[in-house]
Backbone atoms as SQL, in Angstrom:
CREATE TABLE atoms (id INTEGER PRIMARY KEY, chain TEXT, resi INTEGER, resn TEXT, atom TEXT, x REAL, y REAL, z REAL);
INSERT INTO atoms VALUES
  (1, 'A', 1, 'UNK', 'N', 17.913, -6.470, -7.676),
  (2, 'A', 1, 'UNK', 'CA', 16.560, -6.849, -8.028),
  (3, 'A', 1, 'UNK', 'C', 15.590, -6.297, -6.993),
  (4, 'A', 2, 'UNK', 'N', 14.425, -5.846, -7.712),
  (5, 'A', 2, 'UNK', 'CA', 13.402, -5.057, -6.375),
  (6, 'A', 2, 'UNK', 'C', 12.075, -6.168, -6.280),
  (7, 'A', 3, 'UNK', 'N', 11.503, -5.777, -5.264),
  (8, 'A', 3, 'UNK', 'CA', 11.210, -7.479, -4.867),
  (9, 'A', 3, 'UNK', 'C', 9.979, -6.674, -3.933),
  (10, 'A', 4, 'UNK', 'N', 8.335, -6.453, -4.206),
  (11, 'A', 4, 'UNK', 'CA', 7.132, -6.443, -2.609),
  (12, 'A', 4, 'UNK', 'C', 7.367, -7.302, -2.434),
  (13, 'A', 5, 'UNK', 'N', 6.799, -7.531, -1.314),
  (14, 'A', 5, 'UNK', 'CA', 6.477, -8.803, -0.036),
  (15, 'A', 5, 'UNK', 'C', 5.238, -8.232, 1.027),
  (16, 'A', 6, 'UNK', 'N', 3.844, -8.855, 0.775),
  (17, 'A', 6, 'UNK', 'CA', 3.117, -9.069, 1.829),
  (18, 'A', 6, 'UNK', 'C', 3.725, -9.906, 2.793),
  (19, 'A', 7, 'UNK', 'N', 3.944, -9.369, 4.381),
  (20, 'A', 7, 'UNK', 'CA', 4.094, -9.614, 5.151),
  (21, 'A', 7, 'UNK', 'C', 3.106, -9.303, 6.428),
  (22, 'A', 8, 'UNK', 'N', 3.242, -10.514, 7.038),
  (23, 'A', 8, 'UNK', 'CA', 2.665, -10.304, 8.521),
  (24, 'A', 8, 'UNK', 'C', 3.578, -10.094, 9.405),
  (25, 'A', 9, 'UNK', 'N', 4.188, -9.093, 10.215),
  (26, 'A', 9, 'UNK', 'CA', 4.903, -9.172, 10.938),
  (27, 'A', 9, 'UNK', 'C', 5.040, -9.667, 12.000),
  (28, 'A', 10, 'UNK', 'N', 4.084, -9.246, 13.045),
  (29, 'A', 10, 'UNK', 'CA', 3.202, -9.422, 13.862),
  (30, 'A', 10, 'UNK', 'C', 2.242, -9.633, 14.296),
  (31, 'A', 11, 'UNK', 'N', 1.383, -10.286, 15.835),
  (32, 'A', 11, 'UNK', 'CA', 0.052, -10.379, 15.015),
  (33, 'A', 11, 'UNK', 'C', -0.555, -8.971, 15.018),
  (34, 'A', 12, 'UNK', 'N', -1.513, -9.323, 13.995),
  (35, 'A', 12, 'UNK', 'CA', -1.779, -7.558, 13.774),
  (36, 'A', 12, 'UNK', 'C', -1.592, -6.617, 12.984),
  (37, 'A', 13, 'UNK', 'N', 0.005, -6.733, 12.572),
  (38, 'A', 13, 'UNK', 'CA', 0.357, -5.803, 11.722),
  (39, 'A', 13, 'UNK', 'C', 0.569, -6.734, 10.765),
  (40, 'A', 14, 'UNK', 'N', 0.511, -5.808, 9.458),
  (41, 'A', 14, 'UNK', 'CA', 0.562, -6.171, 8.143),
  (42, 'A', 14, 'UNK', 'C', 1.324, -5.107, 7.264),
  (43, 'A', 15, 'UNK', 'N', 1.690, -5.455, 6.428),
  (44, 'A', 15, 'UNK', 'CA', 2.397, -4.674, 5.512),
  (45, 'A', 15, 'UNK', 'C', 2.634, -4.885, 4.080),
  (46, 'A', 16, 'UNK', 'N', 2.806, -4.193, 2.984),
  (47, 'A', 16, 'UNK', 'CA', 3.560, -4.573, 1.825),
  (48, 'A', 16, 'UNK', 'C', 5.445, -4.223, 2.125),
  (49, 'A', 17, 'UNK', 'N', 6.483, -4.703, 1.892),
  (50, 'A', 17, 'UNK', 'CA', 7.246, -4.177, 2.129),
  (51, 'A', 17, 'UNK', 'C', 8.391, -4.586, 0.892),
  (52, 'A', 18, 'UNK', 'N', 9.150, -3.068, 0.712),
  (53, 'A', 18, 'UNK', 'CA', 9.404, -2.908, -0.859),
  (54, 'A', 18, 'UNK', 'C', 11.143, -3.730, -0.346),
  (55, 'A', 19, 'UNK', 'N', 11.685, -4.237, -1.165),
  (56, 'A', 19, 'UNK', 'CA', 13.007, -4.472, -0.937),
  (57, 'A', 19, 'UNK', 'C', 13.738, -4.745, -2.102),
  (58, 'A', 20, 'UNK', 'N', 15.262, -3.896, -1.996),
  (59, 'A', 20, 'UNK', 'CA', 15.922, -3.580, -2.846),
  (60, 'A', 20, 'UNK', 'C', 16.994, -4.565, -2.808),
  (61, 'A', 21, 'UNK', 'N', 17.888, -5.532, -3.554),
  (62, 'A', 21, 'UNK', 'CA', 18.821, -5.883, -3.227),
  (63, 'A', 21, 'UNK', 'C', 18.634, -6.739, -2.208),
  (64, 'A', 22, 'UNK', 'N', 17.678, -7.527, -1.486),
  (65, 'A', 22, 'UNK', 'CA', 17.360, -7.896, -0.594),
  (66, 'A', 22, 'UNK', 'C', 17.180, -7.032, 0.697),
  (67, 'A', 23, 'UNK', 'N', 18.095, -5.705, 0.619),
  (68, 'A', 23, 'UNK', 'CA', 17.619, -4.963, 1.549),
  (69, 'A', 23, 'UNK', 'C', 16.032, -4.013, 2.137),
  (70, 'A', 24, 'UNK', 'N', 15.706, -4.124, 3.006),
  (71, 'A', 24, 'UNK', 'CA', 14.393, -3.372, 3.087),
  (72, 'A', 24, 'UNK', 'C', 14.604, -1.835, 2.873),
  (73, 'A', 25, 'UNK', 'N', 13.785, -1.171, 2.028),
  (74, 'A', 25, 'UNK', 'CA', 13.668, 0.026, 1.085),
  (75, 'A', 25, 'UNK', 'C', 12.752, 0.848, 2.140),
  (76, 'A', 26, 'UNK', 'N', 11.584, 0.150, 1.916),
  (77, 'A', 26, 'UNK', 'CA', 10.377, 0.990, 2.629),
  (78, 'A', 26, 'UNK', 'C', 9.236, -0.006, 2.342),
  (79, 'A', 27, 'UNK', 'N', 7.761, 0.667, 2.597),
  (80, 'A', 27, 'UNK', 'CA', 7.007, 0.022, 2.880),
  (81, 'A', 27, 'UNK', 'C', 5.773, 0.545, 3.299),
  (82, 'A', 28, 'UNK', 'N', 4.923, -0.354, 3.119),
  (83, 'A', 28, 'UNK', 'CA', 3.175, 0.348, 3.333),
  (84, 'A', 28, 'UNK', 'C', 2.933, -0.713, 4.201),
  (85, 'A', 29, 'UNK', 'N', 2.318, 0.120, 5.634),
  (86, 'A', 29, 'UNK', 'CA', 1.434, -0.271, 6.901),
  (87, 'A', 29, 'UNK', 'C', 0.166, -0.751, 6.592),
  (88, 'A', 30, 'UNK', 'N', -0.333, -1.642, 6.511),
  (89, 'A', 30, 'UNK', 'CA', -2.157, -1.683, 6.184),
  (90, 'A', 30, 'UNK', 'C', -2.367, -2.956, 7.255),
  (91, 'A', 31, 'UNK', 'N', -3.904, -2.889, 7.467),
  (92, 'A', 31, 'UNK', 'CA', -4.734, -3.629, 8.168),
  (93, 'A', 31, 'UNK', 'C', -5.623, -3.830, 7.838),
  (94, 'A', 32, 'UNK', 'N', -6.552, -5.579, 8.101),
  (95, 'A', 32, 'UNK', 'CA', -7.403, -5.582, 7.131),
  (96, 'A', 32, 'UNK', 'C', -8.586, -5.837, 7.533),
  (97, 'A', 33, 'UNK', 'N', -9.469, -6.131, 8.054),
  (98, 'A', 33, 'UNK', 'CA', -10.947, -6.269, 8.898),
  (99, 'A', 33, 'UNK', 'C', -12.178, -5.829, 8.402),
  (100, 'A', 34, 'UNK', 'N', -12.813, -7.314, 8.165),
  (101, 'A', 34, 'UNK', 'CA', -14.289, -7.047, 7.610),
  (102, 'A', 34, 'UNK', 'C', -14.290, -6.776, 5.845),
  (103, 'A', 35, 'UNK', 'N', -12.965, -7.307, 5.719),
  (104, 'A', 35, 'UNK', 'CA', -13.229, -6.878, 3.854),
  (105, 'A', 35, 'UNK', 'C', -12.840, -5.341, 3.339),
  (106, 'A', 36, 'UNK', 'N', -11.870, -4.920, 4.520),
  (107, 'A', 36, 'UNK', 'CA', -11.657, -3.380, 4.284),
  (108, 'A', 36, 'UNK', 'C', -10.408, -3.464, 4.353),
  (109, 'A', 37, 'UNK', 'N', -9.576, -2.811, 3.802),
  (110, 'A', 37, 'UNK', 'CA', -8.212, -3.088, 3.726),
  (111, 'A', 37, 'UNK', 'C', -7.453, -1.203, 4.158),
  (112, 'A', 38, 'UNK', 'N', -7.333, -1.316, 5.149),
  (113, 'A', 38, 'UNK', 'CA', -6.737, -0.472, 5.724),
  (114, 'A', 38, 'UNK', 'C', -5.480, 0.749, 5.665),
  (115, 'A', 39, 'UNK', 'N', -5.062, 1.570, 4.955),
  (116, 'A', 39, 'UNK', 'CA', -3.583, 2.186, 4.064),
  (117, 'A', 39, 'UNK', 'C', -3.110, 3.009, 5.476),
  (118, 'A', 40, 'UNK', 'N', -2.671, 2.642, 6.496),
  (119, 'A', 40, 'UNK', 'CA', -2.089, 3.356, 7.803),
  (120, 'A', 40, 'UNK', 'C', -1.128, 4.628, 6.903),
  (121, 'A', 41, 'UNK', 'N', 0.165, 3.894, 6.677),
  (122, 'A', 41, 'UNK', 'CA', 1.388, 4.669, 6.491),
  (123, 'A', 41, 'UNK', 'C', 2.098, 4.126, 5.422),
  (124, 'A', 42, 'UNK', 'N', 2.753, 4.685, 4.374),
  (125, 'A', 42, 'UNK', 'CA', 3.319, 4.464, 3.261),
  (126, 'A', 42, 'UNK', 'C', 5.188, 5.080, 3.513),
  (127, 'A', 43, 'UNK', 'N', 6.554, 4.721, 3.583),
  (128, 'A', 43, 'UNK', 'CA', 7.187, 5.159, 3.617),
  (129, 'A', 43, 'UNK', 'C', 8.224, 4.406, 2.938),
  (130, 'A', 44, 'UNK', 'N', 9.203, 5.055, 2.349),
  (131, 'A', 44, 'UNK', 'CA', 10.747, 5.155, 1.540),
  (132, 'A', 44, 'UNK', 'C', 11.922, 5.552, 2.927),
  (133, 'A', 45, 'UNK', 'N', 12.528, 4.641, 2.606),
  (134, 'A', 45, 'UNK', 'CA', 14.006, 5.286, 3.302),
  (135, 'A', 45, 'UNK', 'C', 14.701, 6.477, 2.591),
  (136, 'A', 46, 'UNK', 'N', 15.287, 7.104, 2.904),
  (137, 'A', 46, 'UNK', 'CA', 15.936, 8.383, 2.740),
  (138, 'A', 46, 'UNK', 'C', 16.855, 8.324, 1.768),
  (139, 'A', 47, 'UNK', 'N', 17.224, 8.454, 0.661),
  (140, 'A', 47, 'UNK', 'CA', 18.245, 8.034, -0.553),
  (141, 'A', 47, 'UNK', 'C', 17.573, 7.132, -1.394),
  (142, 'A', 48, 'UNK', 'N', 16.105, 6.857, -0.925),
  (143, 'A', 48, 'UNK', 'CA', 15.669, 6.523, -2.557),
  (144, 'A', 48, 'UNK', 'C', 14.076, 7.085, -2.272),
  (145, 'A', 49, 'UNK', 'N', 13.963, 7.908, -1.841),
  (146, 'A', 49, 'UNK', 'CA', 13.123, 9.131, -2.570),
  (147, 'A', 49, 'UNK', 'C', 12.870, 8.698, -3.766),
  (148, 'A', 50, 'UNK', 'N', 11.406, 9.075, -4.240),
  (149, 'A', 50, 'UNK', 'CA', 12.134, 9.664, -6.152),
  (150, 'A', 50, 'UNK', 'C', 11.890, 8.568, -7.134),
  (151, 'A', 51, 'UNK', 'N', 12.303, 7.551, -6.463),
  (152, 'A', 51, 'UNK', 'CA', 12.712, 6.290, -7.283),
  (153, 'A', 51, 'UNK', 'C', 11.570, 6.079, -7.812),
  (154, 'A', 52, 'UNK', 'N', 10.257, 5.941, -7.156),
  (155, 'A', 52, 'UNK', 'CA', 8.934, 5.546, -7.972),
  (156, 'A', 52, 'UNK', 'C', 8.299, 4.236, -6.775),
  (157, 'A', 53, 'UNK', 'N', 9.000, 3.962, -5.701),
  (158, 'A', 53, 'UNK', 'CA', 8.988, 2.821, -5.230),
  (159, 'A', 53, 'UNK', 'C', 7.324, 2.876, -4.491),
  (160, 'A', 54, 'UNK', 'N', 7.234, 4.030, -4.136),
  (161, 'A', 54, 'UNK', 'CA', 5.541, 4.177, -3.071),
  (162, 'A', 54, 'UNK', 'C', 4.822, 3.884, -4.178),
  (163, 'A', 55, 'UNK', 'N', 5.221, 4.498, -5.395),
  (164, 'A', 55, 'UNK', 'CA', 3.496, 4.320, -6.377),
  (165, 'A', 55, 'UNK', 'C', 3.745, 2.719, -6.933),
  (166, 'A', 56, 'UNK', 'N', 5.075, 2.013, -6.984),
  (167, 'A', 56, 'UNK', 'CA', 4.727, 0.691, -6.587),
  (168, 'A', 56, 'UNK', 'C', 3.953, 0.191, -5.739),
  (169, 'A', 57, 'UNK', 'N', 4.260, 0.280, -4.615),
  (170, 'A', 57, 'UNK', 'CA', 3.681, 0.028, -3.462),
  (171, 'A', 57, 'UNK', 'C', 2.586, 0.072, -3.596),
  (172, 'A', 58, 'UNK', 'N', 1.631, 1.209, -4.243),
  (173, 'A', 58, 'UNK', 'CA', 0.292, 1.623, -4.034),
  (174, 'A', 58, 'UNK', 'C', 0.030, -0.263, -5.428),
  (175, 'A', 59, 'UNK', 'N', 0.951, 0.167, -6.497),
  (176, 'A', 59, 'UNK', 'CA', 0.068, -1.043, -7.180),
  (177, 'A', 59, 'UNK', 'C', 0.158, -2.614, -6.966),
  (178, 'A', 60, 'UNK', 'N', 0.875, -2.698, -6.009),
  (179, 'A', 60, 'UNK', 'CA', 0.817, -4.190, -5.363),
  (180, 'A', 60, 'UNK', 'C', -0.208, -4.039, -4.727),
  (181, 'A', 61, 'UNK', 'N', -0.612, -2.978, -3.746),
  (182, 'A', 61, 'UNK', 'CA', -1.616, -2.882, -3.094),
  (183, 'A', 61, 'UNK', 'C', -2.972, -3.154, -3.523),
  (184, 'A', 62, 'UNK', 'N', -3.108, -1.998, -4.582),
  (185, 'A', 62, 'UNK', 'CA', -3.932, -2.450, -5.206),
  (186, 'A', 62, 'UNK', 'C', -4.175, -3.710, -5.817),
  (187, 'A', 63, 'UNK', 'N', -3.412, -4.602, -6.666),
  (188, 'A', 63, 'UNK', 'CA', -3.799, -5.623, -7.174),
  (189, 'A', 63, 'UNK', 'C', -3.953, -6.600, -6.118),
  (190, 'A', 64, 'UNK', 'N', -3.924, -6.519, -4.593),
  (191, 'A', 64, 'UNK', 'CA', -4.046, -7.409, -3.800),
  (192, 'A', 64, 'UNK', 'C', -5.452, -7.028, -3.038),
  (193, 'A', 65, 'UNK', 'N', -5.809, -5.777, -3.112),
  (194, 'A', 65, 'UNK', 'CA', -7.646, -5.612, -2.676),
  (195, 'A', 65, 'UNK', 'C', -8.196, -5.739, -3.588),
  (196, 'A', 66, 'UNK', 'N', -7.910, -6.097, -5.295),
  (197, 'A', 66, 'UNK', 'CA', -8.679, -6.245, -5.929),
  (198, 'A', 66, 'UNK', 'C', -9.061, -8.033, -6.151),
  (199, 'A', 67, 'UNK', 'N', -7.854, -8.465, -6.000),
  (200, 'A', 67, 'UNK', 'CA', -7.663, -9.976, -6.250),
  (201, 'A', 67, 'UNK', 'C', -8.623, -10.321, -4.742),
  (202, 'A', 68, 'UNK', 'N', -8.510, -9.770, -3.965),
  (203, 'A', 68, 'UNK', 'CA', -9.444, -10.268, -2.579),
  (204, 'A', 68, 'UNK', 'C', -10.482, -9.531, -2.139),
  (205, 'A', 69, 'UNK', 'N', -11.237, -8.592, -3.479),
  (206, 'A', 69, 'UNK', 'CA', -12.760, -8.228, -2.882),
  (207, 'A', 69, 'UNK', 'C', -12.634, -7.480, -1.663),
  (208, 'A', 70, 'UNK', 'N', -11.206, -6.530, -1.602),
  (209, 'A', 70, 'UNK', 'CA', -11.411, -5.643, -0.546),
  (210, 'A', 70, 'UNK', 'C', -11.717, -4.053, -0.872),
  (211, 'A', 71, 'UNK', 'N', -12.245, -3.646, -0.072),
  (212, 'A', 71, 'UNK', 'CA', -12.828, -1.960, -0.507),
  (213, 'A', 71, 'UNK', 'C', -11.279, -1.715, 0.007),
  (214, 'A', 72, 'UNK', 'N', -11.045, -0.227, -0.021),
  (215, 'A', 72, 'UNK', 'CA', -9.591, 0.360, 0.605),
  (216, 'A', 72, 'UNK', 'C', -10.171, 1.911, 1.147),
  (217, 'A', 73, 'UNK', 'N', -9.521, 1.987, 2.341),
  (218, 'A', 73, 'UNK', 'CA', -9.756, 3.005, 3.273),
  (219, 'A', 73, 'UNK', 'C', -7.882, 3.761, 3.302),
  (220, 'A', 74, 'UNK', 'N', -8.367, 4.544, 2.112),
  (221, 'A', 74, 'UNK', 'CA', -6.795, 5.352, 2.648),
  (222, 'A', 74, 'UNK', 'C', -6.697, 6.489, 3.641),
  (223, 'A', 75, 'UNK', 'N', -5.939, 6.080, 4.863),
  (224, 'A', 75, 'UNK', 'CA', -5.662, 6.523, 5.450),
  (225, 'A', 75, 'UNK', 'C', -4.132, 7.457, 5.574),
  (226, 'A', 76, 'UNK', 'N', -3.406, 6.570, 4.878),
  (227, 'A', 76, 'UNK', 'CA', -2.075, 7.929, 4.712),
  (228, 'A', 76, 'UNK', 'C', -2.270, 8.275, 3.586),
  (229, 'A', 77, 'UNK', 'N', -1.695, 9.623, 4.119),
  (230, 'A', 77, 'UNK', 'CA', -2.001, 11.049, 3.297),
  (231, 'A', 77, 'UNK', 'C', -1.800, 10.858, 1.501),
  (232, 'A', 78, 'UNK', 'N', -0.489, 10.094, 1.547),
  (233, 'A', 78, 'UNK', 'CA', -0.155, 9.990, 0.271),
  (234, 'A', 78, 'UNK', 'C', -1.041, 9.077, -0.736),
  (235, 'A', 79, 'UNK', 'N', -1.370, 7.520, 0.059),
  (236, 'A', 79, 'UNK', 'CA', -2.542, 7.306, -0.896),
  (237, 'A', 79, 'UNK', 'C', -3.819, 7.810, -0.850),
  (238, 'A', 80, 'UNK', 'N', -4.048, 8.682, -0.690),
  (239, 'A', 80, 'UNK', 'CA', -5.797, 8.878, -0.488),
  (240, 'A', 80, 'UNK', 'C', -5.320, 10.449, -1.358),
  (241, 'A', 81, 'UNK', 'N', -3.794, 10.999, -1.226),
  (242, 'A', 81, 'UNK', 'CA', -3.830, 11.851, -2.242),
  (243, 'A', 81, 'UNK', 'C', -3.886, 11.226, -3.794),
  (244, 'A', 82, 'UNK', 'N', -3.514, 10.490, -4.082),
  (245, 'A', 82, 'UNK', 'CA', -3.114, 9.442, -5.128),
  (246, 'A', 82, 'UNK', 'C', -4.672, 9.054, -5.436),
  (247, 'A', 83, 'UNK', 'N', -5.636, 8.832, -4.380),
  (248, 'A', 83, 'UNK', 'CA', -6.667, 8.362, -4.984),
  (249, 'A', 83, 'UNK', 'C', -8.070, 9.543, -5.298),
  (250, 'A', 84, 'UNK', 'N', -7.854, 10.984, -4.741),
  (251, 'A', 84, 'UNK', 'CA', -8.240, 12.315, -5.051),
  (252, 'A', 84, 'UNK', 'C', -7.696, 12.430, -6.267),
  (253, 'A', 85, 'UNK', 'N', -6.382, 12.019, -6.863),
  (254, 'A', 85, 'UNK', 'CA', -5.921, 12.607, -7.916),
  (255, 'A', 85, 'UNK', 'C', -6.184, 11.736, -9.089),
  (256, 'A', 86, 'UNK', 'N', -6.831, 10.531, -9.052),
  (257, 'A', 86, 'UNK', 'CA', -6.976, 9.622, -10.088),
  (258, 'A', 86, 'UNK', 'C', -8.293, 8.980, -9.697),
  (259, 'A', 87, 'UNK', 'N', -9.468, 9.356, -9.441),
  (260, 'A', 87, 'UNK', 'CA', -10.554, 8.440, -8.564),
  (261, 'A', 87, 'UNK', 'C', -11.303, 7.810, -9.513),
  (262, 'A', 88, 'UNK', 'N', -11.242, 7.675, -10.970),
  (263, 'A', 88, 'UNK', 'CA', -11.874, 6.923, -11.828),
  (264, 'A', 88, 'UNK', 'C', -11.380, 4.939, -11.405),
  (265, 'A', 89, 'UNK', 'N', -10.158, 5.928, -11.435),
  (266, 'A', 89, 'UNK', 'CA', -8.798, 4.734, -11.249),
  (267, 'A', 89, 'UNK', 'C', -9.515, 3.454, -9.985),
  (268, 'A', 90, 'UNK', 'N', -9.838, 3.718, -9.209),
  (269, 'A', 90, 'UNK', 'CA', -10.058, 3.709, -7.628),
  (270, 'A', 90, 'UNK', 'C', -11.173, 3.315, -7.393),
  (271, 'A', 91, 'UNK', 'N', -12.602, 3.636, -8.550),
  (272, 'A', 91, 'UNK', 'CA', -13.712, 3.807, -8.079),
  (273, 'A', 91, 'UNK', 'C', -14.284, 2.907, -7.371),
  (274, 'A', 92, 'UNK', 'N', -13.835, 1.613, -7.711),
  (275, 'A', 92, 'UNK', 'CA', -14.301, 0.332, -7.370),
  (276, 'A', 92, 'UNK', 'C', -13.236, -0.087, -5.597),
  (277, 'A', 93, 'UNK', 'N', -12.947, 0.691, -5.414),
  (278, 'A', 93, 'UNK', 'CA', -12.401, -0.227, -4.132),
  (279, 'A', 93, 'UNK', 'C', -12.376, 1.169, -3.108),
  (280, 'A', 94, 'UNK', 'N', -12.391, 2.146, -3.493),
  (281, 'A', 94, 'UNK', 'CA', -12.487, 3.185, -2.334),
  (282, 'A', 94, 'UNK', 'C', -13.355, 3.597, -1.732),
  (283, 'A', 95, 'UNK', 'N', -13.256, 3.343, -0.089),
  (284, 'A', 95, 'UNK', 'CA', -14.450, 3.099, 0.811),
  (285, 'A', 95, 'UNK', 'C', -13.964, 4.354, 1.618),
  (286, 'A', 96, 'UNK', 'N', -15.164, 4.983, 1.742),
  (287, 'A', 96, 'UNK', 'CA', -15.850, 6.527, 2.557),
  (288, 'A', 96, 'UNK', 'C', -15.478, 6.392, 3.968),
  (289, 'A', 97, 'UNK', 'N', -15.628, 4.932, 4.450),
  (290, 'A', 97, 'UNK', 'CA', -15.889, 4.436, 5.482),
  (291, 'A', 97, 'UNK', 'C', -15.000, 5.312, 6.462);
């Protein structure tokens, strides 16, 4: 069974983190301050590539800056490519900032 989890790890850090089997898969870095929700780093472990699990990731994400009135500042490469490649999609939460 595949399973996000917003987590706080630390103080400070935050994350969505994808888990397979109960095992941890991969996972998106974000931070959140002032109503801006932060996309650091997005990553998959090595043998599940492919799977589809980041563009999960991106839509937990999303439905969690939308459910909380946050703009989104993508900062890794992959979502902010994701949001160049679909920006209708996006329009409402992607911040210039």
């Amino acid at each position: 069974m595949n399973e996000i989890k917003y987590e706080s790890e630390r103080a400070g850090e935050q994350a969505f983190n994808f888990y397979e089997d109960g095992n941890k898969v991969g996972g998106m870095d974000i931070s959140v301050d002032n109503k801006t929700l932060t996309v650091h780093r997005t990553h998959v472990t090595e043998g599940k590539k492919g799977k589809g699990y980041a563009g999960e990731l991106i839509d937990c994400m999303i439905e969690f800056a939308r459910k909380n009135e946050l703009k989104v500042k993508p900062l890794c490469p992959f979502v902010n490519a994701q949001f160049k490649k679909e920006p209708t999609l996006y329009i409402d939460l992607w911040s210039s900032e």
